[in-house]
N, CA, C and O atoms as CSV, one atom per row, in Angstrom:
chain,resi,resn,atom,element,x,y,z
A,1,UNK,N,N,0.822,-1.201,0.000
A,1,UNK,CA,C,0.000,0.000,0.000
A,1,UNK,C,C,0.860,1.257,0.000
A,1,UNK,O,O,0.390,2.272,-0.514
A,2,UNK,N,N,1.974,1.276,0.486
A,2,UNK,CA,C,3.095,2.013,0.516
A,2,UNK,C,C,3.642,2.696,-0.802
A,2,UNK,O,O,4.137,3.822,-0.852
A,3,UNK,N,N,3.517,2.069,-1.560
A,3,UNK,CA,C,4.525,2.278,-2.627
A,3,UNK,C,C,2.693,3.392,-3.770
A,3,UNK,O,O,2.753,4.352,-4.539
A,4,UNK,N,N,1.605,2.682,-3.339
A,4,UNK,CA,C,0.624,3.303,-4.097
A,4,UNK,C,C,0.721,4.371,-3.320
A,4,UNK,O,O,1.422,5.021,-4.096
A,5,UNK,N,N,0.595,5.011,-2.495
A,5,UNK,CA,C,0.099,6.452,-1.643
A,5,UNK,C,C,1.484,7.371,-1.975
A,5,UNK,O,O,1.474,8.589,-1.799
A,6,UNK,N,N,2.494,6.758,-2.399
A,6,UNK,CA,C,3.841,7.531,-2.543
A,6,UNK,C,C,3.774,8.205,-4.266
A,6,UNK,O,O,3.958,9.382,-4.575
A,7,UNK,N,N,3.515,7.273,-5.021
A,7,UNK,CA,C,3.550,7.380,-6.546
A,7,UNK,C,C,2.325,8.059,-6.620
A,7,UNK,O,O,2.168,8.503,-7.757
A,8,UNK,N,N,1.255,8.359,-5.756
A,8,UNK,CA,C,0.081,8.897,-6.613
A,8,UNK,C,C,0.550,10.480,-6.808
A,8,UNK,O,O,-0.125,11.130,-7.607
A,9,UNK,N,N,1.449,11.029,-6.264
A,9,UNK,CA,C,1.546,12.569,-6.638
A,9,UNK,C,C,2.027,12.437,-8.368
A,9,UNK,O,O,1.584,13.134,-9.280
A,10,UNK,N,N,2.896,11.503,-8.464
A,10,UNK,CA,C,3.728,11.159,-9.150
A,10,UNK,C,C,3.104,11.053,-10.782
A,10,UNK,O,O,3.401,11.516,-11.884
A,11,UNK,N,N,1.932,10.036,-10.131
A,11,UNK,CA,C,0.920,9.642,-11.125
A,11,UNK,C,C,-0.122,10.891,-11.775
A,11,UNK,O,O,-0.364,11.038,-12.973
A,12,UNK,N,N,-0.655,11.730,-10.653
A,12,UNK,CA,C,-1.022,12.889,-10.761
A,12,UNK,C,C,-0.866,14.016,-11.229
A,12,UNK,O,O,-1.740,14.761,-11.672
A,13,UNK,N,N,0.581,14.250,-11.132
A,13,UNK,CA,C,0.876,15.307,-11.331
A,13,UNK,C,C,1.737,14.665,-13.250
A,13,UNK,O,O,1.778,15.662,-13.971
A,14,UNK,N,N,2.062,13.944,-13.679
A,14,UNK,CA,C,2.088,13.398,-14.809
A,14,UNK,C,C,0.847,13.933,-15.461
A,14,UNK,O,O,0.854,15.099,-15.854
A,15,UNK,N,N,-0.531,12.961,-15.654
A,15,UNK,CA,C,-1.647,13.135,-15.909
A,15,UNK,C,C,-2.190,14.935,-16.348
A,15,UNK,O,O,-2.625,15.369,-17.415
A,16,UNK,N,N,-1.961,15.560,-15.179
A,16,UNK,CA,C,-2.356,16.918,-15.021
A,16,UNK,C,C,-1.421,17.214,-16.114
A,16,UNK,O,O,-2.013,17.449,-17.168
A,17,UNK,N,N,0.003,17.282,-16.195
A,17,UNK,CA,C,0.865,18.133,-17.063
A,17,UNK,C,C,0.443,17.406,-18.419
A,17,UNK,O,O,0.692,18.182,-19.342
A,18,UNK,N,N,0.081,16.612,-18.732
A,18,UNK,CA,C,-0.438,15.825,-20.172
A,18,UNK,C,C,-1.735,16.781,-20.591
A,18,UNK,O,O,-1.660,17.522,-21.571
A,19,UNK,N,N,-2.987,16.699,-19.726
A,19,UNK,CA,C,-3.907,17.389,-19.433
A,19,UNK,C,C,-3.964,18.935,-20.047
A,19,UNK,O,O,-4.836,19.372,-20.799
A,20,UNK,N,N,-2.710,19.708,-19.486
A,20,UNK,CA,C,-2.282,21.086,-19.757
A,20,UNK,C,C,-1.385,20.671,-21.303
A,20,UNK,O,O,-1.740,21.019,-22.430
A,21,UNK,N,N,-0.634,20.162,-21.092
A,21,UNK,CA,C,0.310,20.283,-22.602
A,21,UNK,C,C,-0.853,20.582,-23.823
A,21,UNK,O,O,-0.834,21.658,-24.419
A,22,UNK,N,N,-2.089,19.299,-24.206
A,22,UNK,CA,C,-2.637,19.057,-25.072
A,22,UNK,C,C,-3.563,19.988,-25.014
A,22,UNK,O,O,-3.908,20.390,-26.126
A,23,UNK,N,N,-4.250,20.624,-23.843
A,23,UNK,CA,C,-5.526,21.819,-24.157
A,23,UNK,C,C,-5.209,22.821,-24.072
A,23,UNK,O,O,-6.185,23.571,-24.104
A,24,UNK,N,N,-3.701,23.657,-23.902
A,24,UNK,CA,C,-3.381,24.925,-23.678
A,24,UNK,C,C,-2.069,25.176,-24.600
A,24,UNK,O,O,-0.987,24.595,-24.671
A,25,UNK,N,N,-2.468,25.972,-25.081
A,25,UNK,CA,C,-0.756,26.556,-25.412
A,25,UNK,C,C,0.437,26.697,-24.573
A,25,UNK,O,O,0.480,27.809,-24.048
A,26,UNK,N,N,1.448,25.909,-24.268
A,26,UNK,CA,C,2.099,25.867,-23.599
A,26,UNK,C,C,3.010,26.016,-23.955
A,26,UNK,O,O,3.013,25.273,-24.936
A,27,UNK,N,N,4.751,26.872,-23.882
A,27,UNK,CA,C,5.368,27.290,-24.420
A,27,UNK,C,C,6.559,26.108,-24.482
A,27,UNK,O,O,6.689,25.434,-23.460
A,28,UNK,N,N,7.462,25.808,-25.655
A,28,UNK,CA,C,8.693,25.049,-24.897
A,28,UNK,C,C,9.450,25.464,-24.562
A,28,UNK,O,O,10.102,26.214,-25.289
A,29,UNK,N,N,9.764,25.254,-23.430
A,29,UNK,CA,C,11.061,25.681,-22.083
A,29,UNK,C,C,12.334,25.832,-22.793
A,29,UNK,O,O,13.089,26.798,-22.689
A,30,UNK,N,N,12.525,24.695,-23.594
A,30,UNK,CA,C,14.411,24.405,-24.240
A,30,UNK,C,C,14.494,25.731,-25.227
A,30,UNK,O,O,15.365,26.600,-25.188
A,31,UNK,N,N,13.063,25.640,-26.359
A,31,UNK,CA,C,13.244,26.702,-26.824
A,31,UNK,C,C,13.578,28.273,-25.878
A,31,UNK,O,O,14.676,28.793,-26.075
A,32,UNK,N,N,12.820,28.805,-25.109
A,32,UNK,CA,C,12.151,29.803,-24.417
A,32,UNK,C,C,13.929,30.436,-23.359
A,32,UNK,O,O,14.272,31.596,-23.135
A,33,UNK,N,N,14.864,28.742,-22.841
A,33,UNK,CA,C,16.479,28.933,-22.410
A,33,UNK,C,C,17.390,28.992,-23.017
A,33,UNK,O,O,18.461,29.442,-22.609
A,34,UNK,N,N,17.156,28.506,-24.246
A,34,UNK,CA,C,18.202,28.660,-24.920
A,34,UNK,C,C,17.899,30.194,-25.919
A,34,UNK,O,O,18.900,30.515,-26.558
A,35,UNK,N,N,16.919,30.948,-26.074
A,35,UNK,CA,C,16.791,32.108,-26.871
A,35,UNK,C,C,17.454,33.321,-25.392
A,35,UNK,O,O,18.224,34.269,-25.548
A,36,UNK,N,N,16.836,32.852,-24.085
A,36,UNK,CA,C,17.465,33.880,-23.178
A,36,UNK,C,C,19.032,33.409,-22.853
A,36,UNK,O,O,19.712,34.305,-22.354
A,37,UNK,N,N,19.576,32.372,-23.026
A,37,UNK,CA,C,21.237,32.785,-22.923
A,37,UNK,C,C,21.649,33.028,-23.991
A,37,UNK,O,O,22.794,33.467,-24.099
A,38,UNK,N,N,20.807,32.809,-25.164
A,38,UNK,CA,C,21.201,33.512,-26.382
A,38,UNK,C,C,21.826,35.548,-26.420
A,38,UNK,O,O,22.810,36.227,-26.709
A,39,UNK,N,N,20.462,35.678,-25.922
A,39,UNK,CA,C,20.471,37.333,-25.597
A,39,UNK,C,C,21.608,37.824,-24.660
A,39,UNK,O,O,22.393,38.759,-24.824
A,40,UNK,N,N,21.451,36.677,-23.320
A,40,UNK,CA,C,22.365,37.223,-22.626
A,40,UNK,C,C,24.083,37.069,-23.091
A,40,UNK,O,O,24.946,37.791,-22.590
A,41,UNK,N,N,24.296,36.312,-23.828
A,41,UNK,CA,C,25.502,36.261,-24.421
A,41,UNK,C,C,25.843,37.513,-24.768
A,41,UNK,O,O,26.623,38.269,-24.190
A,42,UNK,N,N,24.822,37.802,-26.355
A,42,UNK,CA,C,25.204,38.950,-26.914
A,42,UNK,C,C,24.912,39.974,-25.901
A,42,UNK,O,O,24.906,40.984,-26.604
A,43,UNK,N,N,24.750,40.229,-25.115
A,43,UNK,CA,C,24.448,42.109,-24.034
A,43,UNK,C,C,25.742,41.654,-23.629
A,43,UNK,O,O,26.573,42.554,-23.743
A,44,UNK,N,N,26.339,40.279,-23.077
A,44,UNK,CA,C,27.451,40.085,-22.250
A,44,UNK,C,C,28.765,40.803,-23.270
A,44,UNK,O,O,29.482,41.695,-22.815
A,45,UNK,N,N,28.932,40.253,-24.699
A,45,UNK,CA,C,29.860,40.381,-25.262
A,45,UNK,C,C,29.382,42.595,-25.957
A,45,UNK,O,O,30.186,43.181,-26.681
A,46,UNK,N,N,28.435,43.083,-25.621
A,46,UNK,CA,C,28.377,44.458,-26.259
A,46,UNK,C,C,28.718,45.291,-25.260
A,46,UNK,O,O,29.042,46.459,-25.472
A,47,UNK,N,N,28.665,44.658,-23.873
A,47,UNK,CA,C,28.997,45.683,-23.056
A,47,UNK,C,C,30.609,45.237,-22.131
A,47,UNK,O,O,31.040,45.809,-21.130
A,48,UNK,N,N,31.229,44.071,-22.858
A,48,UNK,CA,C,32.107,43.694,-22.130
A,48,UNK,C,C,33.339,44.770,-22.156
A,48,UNK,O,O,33.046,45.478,-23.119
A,49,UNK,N,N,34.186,45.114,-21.777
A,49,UNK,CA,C,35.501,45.799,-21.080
A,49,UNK,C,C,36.214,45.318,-22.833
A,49,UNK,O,O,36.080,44.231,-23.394
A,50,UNK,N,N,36.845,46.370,-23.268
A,50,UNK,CA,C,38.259,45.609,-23.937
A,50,UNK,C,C,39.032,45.377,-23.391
A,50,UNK,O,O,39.459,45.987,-22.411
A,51,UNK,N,N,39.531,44.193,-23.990
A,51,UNK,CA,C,41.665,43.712,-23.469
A,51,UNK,C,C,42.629,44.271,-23.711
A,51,UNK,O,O,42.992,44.740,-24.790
A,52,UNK,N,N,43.097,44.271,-22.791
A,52,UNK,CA,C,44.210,44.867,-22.892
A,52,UNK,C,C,45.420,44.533,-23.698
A,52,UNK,O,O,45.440,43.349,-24.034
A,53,UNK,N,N,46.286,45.144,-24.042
A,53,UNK,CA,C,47.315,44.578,-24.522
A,53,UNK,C,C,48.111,43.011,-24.149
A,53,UNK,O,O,48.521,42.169,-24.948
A,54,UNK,N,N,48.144,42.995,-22.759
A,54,UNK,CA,C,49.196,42.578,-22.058
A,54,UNK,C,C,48.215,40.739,-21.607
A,54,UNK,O,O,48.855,39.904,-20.967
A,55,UNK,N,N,47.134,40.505,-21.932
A,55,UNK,CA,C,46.427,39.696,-21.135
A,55,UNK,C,C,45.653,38.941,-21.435
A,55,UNK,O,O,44.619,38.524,-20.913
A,56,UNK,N,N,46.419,38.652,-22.756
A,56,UNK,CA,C,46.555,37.590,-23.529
A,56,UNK,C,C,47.663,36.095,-22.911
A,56,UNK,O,O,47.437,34.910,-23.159
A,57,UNK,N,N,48.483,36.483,-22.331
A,57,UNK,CA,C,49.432,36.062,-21.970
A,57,UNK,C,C,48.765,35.234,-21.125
A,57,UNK,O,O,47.845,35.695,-20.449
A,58,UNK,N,N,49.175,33.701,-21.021
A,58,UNK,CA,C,48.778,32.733,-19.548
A,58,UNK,C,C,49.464,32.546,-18.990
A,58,UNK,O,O,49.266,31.890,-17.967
């Protein structure tokens, strides 16, 4: 009985997100992280500092 009362969130909360995927517009995530470190790249590299001469060197 243990193992049913543990998995039902499990089972539930599966179901529900199936539920939402198919009747709602739901956005995809992979798309939605990879377009924001996209952006943040480029702001990172437009506002970054230039190098210096010297610091190149390891």
């Amino acid at each position: 009985m243990g193992i049913i009362t543990r998995s039902f969130s499990l089972i539930a909360g599966t179901m529900f997100g199936i539920y939402i995927a198919q009747n709602y517009n739901v956005p995809n995530i992979k798309k939605v992280v990879n377009e924001t470190l996209f952006t943040a790249k480029k702001v990172e590299e437009k506002y970054r500092k230039p190098k210096k001469p010297g610091d190149d060197v390891v």
